[in-house]
C-alpha positions in Angstrom: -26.1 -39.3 -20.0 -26.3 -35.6 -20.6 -28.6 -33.8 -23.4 -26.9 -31.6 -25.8 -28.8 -29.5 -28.3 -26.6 -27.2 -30.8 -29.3 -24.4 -31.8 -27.8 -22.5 -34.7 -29.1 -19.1 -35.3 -29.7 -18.4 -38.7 -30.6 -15.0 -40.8 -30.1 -15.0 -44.7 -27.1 -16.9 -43.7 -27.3 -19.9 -46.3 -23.5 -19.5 -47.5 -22.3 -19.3 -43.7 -24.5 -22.8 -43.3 -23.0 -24.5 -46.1 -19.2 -23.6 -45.2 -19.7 -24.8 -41.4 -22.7 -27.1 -41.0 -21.3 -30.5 -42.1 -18.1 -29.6 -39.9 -20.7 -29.3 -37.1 -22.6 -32.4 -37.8 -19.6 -34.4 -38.1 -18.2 -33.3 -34.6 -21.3 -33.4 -33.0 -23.0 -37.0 -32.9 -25.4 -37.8 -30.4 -26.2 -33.7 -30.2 -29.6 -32.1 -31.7 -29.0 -29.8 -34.3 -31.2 -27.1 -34.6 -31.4 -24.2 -37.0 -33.8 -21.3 -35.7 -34.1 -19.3 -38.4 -35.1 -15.6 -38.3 -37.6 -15.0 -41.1 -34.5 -15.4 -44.0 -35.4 -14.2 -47.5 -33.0 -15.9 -48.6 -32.6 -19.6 -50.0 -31.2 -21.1 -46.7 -33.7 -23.0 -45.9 -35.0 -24.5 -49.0 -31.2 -25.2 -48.7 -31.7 -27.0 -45.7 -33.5 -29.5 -46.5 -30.5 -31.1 -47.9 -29.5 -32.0 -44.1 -33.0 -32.7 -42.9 -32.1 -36.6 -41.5 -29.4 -34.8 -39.9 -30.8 -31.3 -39.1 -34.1 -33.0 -37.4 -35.8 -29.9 -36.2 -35.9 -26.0 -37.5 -37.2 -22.9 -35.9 -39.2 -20.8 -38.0 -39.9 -17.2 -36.9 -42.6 -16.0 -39.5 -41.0 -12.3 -39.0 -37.7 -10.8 -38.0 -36.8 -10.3 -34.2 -34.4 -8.0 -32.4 -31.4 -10.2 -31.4 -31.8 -10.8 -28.0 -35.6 -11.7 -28.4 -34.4 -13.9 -30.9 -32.0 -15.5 -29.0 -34.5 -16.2 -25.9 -37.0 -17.5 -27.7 -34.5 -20.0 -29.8 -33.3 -21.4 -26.4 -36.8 -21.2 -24.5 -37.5 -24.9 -25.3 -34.5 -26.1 -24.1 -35.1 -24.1 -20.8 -37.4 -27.5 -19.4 -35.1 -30.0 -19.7 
């Protein structure tokens, strides 16, 4: 069976979350959902926590990265399996 992680990359980006996240938990059972998020100031994720039986695992960056740094060091976990 193959392994499927959704990482959602997440920046102050609480309204975008709560438009499109239950559409992506709904269509994606038996994947891990992860949010990384990229030191928000924000409310998203105090938000979060609503979805945290569903949204098992988040990402916390304690300060802001350049894009691509952020990117690779969302996805650097998944890089072992």
């Amino acid at each position: 069976m193959d392994k499927v992680a959704i990482v959602i990359l997440n920046w102050n980006g609480r309204k975008m979350m709560e438009q499109y996240l239950p559409s992506v938990i709904a269509h994606s059972q038996g994947a891990t959902i992860y949010v990384a998020d990229n030191a928000s100031t924000d409310d998203s994720l105090e938000w979060l926590h609503i979805y945290n039986n569903k949204v098992k695992n988040a990402i916390l960056f304690p300060k802001s990265f350049w894009v691509i740094a952020y990117v690779s060091h969302a996805v650097a976990p998944f890089r072992k399996e």
